[in-house]
PyMOL Python script that loads the backbone (N, CA, C, O; Angstrom):
from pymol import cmd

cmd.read_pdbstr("""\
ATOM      1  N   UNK A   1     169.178  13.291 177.305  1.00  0.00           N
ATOM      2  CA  UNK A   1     168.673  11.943 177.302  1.00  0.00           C
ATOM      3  C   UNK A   1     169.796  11.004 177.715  1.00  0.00           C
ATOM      4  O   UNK A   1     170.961  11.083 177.325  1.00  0.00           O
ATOM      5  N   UNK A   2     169.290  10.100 178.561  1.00  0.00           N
ATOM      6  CA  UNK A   2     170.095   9.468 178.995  1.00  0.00           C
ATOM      7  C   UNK A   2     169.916   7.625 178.616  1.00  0.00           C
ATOM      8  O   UNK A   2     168.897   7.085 179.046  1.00  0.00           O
ATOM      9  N   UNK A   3     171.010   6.703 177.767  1.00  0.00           N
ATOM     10  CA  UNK A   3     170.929   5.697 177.693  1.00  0.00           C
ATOM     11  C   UNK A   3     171.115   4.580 178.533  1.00  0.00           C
ATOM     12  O   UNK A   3     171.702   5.131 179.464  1.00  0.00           O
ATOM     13  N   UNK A   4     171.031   3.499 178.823  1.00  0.00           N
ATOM     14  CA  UNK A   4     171.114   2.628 179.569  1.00  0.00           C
ATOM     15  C   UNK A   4     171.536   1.507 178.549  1.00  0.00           C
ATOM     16  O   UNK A   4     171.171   1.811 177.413  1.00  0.00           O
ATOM     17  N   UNK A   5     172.063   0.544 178.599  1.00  0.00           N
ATOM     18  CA  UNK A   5     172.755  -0.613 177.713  1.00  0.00           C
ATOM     19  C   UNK A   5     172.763  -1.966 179.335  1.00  0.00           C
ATOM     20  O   UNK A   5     173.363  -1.976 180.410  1.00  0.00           O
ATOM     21  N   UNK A   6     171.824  -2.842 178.713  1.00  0.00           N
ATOM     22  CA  UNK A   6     171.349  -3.698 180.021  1.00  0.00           C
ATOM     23  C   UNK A   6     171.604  -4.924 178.992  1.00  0.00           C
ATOM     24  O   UNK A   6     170.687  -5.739 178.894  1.00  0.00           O
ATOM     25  N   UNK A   7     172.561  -5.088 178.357  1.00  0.00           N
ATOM     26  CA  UNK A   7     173.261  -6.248 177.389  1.00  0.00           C
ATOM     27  C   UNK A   7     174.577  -6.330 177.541  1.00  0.00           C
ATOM     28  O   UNK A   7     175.240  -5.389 177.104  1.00  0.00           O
ATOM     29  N   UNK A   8     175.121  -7.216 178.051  1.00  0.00           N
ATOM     30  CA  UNK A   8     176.480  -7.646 178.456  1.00  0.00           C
ATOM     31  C   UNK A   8     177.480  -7.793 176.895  1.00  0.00           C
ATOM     32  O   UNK A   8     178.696  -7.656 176.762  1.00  0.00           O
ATOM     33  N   UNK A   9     176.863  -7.985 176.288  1.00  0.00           N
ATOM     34  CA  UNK A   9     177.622  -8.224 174.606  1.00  0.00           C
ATOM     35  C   UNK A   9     177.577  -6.879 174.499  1.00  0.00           C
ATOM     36  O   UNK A   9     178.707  -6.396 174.576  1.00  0.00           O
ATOM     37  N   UNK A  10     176.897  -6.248 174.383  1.00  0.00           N
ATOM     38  CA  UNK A  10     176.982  -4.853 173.858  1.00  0.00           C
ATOM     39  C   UNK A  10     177.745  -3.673 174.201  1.00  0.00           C
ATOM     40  O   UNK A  10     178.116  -2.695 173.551  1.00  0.00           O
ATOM     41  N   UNK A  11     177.910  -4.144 175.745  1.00  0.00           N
ATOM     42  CA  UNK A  11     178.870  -3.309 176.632  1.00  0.00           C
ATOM     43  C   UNK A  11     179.981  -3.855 176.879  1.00  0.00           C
ATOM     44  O   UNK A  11     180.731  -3.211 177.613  1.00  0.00           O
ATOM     45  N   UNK A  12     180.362  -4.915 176.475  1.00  0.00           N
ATOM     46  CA  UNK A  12     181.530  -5.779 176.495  1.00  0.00           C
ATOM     47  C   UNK A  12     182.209  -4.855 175.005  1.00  0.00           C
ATOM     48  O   UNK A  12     183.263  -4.218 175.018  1.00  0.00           O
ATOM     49  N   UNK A  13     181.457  -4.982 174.038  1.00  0.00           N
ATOM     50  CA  UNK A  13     181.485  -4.605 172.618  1.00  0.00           C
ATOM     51  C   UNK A  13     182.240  -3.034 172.474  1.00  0.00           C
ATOM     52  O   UNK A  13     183.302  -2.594 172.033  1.00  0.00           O
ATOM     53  N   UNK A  14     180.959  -2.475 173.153  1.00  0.00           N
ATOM     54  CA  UNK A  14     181.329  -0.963 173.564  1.00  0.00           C
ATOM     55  C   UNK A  14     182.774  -0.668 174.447  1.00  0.00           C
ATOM     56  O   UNK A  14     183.527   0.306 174.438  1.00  0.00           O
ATOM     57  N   UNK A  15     182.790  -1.203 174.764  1.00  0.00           N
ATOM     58  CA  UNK A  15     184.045  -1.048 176.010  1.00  0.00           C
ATOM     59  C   UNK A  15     185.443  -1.584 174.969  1.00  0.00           C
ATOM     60  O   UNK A  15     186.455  -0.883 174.975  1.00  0.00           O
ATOM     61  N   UNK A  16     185.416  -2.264 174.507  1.00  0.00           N
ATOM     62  CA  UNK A  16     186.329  -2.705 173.504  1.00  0.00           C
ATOM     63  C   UNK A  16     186.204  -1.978 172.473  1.00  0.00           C
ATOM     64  O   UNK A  16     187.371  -1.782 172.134  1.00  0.00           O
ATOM     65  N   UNK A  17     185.525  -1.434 171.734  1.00  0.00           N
ATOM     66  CA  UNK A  17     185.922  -0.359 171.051  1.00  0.00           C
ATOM     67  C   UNK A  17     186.011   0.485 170.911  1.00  0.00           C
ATOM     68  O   UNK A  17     186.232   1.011 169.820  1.00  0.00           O
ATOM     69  N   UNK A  18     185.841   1.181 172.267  1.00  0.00           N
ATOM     70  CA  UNK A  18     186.388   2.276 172.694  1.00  0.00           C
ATOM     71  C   UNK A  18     187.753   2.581 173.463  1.00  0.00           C
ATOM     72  O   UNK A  18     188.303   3.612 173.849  1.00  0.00           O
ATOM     73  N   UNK A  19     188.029   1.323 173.508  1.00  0.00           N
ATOM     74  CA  UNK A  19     189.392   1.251 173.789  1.00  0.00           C
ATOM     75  C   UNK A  19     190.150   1.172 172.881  1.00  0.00           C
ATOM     76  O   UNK A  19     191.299   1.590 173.026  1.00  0.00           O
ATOM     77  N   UNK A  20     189.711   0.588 171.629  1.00  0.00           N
ATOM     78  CA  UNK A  20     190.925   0.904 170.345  1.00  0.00           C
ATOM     79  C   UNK A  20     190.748   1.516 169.999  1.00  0.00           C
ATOM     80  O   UNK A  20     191.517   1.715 169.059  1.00  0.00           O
ATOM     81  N   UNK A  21     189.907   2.354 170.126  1.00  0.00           N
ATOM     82  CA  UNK A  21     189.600   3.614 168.776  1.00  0.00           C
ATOM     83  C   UNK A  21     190.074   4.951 170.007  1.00  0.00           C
ATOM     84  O   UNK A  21     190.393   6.068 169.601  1.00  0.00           O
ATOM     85  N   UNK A  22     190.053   4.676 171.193  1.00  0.00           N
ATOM     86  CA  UNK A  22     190.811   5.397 171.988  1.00  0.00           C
ATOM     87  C   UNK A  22     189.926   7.189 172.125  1.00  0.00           C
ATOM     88  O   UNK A  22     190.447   8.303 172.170  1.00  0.00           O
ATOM     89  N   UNK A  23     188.138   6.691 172.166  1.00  0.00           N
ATOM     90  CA  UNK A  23     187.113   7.317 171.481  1.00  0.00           C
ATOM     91  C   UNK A  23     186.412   7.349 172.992  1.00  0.00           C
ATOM     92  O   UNK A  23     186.583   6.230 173.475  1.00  0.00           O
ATOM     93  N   UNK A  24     185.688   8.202 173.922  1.00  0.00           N
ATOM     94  CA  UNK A  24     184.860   8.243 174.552  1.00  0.00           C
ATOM     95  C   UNK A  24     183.273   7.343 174.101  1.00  0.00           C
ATOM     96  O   UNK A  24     182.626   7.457 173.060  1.00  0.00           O
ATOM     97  N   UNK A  25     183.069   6.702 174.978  1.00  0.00           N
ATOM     98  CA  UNK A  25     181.457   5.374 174.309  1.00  0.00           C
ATOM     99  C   UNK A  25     180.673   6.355 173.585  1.00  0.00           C
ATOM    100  O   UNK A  25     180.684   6.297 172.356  1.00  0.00           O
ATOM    101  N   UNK A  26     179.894   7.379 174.260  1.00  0.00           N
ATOM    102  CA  UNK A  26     178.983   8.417 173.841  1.00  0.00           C
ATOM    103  C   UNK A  26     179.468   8.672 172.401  1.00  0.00           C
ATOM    104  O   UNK A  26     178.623   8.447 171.535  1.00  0.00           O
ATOM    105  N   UNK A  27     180.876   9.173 171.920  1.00  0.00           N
ATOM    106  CA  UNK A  27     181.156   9.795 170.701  1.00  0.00           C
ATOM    107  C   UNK A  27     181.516   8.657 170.101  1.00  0.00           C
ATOM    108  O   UNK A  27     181.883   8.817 168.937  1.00  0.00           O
ATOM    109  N   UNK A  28     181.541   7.297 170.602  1.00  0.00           N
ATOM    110  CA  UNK A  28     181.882   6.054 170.070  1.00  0.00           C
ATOM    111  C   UNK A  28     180.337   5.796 169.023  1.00  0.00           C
ATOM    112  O   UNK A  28     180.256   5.481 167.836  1.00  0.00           O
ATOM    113  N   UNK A  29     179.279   6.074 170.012  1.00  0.00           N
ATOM    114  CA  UNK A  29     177.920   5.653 169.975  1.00  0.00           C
ATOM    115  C   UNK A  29     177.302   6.687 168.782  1.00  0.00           C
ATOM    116  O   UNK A  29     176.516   6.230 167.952  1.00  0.00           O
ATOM    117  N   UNK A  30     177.627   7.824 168.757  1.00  0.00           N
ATOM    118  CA  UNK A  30     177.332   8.866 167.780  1.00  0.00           C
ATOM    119  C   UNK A  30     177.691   8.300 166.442  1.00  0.00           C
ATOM    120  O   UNK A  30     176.937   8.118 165.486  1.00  0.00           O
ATOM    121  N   UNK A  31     179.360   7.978 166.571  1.00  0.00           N
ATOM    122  CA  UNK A  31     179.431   8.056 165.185  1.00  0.00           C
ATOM    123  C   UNK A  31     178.874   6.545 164.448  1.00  0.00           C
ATOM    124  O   UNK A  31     178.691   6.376 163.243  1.00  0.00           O
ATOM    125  N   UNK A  32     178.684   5.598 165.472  1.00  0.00           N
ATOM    126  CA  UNK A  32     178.049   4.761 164.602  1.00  0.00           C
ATOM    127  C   UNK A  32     176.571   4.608 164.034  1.00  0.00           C
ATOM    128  O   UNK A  32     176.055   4.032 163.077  1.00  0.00           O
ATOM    129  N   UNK A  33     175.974   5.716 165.500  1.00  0.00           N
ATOM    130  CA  UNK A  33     174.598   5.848 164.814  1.00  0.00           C
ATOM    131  C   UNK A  33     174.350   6.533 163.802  1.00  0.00           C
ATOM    132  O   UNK A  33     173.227   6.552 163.297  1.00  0.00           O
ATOM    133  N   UNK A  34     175.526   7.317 163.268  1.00  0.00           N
ATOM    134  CA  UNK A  34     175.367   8.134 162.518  1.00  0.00           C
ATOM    135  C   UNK A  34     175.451   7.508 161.075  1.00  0.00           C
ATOM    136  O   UNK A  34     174.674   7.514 160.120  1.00  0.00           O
ATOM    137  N   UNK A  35     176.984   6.841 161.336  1.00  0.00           N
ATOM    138  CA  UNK A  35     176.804   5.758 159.711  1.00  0.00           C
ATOM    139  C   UNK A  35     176.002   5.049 159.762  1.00  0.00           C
ATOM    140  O   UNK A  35     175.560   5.077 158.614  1.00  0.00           O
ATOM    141  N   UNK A  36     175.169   4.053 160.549  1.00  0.00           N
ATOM    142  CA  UNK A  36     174.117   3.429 160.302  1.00  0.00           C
ATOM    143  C   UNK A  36     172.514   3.897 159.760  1.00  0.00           C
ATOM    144  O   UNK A  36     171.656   3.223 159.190  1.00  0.00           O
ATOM    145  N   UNK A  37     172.508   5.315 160.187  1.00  0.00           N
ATOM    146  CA  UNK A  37     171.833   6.290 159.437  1.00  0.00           C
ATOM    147  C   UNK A  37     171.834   6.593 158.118  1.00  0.00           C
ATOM    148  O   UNK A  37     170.895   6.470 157.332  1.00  0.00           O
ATOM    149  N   UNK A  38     173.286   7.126 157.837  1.00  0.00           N
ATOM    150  CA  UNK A  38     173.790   7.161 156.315  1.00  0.00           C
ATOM    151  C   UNK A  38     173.666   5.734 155.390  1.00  0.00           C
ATOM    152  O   UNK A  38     173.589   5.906 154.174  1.00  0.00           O
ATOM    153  N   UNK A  39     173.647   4.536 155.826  1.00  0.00           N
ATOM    154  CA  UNK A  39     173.836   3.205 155.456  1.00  0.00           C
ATOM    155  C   UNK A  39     172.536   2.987 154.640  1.00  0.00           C
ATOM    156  O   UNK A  39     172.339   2.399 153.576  1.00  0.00           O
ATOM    157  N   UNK A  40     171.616   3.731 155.586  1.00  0.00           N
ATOM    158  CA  UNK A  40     169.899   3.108 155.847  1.00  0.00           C
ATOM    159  C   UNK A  40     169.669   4.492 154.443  1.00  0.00           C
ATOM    160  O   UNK A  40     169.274   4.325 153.289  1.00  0.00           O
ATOM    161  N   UNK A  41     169.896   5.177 154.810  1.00  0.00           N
ATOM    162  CA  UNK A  41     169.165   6.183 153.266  1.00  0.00           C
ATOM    163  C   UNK A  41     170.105   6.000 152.219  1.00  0.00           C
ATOM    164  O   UNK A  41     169.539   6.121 151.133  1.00  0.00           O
ATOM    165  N   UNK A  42     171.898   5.638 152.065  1.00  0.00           N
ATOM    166  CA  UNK A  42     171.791   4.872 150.948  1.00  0.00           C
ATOM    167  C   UNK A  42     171.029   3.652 150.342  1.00  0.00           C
ATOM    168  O   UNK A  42     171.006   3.589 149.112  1.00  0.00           O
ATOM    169  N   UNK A  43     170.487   2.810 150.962  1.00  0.00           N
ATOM    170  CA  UNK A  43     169.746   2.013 150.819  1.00  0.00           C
ATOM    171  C   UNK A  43     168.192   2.134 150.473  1.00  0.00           C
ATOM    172  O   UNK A  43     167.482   1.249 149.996  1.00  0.00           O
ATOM    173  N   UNK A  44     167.842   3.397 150.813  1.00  0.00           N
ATOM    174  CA  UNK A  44     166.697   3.829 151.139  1.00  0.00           C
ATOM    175  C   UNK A  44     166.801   4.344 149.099  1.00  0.00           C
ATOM    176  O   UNK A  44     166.098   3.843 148.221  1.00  0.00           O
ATOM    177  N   UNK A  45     167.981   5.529 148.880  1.00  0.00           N
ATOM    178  CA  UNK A  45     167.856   5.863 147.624  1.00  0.00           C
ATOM    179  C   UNK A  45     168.424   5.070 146.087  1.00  0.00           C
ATOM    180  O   UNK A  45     168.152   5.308 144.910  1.00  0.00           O
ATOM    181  N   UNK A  46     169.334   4.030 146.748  1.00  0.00           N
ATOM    182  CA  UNK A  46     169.087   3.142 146.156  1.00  0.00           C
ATOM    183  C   UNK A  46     168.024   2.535 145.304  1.00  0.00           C
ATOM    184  O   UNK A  46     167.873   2.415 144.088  1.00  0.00           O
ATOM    185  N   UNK A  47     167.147   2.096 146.653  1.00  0.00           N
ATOM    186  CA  UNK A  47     166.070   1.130 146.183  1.00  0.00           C
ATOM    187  C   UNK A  47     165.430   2.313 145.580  1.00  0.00           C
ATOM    188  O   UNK A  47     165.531   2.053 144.381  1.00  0.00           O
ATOM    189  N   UNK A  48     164.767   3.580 145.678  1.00  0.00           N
ATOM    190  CA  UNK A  48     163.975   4.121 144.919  1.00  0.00           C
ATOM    191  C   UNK A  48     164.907   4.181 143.561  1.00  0.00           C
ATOM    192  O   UNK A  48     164.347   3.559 142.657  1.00  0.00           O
ATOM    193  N   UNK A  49     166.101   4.719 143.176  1.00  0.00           N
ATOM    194  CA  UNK A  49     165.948   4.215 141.676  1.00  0.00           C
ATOM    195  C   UNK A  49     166.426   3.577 141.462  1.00  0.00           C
ATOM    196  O   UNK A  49     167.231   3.958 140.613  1.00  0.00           O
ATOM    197  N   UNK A  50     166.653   1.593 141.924  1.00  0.00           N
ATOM    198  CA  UNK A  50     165.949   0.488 140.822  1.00  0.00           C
ATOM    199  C   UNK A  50     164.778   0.727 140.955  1.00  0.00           C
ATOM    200  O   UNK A  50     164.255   0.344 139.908  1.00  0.00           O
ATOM    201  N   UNK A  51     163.872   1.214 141.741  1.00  0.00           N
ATOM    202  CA  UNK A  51     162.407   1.353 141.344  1.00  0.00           C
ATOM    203  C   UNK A  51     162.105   2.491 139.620  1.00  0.00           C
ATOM    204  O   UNK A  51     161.272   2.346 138.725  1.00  0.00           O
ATOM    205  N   UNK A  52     163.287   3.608 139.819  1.00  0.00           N
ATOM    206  CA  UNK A  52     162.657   4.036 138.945  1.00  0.00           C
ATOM    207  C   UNK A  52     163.476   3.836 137.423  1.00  0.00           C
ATOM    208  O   UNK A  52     163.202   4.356 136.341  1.00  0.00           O
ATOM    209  N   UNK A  53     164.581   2.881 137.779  1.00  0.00           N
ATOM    210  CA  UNK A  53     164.873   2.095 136.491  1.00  0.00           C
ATOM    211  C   UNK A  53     164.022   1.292 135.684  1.00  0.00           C
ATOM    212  O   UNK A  53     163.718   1.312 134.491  1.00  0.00           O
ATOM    213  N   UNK A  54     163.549   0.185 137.201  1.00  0.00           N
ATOM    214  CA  UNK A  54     162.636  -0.252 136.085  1.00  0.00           C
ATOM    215  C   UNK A  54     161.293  -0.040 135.794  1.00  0.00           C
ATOM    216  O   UNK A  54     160.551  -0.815 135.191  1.00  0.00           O
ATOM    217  N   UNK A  55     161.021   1.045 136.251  1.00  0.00           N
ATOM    218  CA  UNK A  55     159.631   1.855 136.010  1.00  0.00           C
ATOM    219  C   UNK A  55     159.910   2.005 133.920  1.00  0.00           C
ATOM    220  O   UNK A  55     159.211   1.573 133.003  1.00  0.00           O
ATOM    221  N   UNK A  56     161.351   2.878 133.900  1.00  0.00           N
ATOM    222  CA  UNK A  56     161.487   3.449 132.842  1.00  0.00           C
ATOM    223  C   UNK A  56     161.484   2.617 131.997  1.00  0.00           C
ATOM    224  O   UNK A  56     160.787   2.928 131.031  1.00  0.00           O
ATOM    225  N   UNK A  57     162.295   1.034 131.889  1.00  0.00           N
ATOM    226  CA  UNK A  57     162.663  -0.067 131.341  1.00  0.00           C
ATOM    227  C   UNK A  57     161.371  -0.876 131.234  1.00  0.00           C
ATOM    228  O   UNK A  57     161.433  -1.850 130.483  1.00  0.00           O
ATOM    229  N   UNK A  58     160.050  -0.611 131.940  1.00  0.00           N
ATOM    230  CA  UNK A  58     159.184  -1.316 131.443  1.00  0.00           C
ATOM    231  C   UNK A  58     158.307  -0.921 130.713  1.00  0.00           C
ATOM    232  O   UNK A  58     157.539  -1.655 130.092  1.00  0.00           O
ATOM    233  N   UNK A  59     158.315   0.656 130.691  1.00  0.00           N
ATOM    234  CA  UNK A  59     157.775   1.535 129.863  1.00  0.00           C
ATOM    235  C   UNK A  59     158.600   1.570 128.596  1.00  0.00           C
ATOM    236  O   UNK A  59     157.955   1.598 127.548  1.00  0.00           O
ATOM    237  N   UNK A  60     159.840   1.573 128.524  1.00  0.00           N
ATOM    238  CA  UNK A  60     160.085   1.224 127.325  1.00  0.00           C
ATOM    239  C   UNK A  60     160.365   0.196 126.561  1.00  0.00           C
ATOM    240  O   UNK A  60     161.141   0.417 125.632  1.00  0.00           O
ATOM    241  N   UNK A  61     159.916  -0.960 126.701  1.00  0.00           N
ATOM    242  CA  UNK A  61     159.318  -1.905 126.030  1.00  0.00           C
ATOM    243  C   UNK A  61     158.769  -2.198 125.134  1.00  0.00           C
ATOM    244  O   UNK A  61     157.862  -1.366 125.148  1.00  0.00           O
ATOM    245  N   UNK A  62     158.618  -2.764 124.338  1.00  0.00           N
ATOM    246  CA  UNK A  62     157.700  -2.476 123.344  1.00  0.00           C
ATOM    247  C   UNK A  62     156.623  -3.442 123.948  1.00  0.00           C
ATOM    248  O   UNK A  62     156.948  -4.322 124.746  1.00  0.00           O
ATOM    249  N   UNK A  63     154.977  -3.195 123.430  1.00  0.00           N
ATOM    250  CA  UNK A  63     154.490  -3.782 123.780  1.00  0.00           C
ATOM    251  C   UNK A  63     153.798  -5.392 122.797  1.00  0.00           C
ATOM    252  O   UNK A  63     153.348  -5.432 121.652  1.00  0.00           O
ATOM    253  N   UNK A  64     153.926  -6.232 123.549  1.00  0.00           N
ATOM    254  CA  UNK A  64     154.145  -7.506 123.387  1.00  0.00           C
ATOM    255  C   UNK A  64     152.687  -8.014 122.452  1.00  0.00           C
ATOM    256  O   UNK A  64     152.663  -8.596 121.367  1.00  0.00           O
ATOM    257  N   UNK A  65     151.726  -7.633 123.171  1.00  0.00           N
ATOM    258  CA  UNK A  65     150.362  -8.350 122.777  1.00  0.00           C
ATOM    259  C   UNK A  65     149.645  -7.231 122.815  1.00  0.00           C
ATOM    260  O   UNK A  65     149.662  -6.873 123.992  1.00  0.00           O
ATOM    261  N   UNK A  66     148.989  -6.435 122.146  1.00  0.00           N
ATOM    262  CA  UNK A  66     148.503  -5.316 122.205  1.00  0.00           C
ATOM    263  C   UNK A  66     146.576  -5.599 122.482  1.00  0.00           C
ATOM    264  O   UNK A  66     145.801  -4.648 122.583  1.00  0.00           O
ATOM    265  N   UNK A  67     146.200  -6.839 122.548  1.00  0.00           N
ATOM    266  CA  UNK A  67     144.867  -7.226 122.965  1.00  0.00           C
ATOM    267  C   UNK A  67     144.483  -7.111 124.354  1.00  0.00           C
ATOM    268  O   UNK A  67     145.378  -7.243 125.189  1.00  0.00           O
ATOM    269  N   UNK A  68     143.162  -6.862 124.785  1.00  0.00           N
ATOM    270  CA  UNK A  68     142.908  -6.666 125.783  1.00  0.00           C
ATOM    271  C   UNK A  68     143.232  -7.742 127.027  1.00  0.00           C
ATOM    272  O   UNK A  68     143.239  -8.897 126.601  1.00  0.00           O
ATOM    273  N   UNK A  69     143.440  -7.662 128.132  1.00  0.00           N
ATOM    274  CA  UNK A  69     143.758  -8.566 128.608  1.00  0.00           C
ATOM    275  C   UNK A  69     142.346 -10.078 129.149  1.00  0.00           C
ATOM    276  O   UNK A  69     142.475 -11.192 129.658  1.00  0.00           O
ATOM    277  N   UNK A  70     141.050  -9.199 128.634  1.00  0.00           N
ATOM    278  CA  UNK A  70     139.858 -10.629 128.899  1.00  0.00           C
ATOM    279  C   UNK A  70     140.317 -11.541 127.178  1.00  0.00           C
ATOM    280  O   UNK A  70     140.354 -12.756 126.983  1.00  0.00           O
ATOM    281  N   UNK A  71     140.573 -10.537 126.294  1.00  0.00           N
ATOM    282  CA  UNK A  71     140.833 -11.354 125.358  1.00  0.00           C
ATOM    283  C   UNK A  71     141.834 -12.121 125.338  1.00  0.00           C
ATOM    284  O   UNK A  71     141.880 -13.137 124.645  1.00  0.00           O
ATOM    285  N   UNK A  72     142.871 -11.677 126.192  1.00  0.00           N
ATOM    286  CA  UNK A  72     144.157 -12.722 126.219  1.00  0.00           C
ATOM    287  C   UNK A  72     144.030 -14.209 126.706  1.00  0.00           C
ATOM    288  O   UNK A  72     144.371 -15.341 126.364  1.00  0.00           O
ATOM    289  N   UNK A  73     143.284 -13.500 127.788  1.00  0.00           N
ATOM    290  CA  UNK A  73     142.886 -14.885 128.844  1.00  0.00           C
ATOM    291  C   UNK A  73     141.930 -15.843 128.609  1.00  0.00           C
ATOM    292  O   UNK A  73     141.536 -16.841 129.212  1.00  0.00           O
ATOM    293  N   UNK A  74     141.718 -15.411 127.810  1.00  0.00           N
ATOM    294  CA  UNK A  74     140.343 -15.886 126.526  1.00  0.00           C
ATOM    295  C   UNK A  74     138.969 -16.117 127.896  1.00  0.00           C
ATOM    296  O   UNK A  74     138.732 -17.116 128.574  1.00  0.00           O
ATOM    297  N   UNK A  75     138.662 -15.500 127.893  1.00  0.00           N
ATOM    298  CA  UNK A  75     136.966 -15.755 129.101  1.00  0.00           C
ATOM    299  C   UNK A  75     136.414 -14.752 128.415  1.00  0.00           C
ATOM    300  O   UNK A  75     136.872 -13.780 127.814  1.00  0.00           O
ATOM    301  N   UNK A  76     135.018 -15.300 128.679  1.00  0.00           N
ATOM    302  CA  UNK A  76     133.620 -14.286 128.296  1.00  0.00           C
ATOM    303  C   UNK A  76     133.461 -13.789 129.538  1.00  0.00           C
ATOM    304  O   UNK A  76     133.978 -13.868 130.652  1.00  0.00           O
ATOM    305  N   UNK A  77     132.243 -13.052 128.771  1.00  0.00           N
ATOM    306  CA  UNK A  77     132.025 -11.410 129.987  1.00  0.00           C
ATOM    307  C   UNK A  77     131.234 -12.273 131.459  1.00  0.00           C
ATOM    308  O   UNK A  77     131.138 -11.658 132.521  1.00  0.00           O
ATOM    309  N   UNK A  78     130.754 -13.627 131.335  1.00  0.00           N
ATOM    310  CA  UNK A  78     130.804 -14.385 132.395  1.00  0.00           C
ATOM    311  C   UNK A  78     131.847 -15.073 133.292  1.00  0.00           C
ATOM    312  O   UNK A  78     131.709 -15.654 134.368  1.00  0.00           O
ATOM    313  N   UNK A  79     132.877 -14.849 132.570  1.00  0.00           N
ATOM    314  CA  UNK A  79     133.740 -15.705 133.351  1.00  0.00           C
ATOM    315  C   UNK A  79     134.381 -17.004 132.638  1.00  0.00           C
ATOM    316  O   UNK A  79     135.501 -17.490 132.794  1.00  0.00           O
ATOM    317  N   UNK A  80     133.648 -17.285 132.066  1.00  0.00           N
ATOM    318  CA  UNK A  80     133.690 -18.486 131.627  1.00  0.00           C
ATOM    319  C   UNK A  80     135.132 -18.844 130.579  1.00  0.00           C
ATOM    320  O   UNK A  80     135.695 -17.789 130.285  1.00  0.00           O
ATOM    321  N   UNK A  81     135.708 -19.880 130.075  1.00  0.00           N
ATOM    322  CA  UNK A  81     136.506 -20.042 129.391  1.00  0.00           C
ATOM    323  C   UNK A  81     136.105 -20.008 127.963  1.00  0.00           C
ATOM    324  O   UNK A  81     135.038 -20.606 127.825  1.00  0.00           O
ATOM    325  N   UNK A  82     136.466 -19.632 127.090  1.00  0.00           N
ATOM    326  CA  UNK A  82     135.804 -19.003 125.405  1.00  0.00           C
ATOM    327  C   UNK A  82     136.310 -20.564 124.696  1.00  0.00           C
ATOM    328  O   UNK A  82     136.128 -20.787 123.500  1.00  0.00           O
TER     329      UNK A  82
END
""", "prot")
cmd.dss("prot")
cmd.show_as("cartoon", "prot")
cmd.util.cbc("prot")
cmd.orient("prot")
């Protein structure tokens, strides 16, 4: 597969850091797609556990109002306000 880069910043970009890193573009281009990969599924497993922190943290809770929630909201079985 062959890339094309039709952005003057990007190849300006590329060209400059492949000159300090003293790195061929292609293996320049690898290794950043590669940490940006790694970046994206730390992020990725991250977010699943604060998801399953506070899955656990809301389950352990105690519970607050133990009434149904039409009774909370106080309405009859119409709708209506009680």
């Amino acid at each position: 597969m062959s890339i094309t880069i039709e952005n003057p910043e990007a190849e300006a970009l590329l060209a400059d850091l492949a000159a300090q890193t003293r790195r061929s573009p292609p293996d320049l281009l690898l290794a950043l797609l590669q940490r940006e990969r790694e970046r994206l599924e730390r992020e990725v497993a991250d977010g699943i556990e604060s998801g399953r922190i506070l899955h656990e943290r809301t389950h352990a809770s105690p519970m607050v109002d133990p009434r149904p929630i039409d009774e909370i909201l106080a309405y009859d079985e119409d709708g209506l306000p009680v």
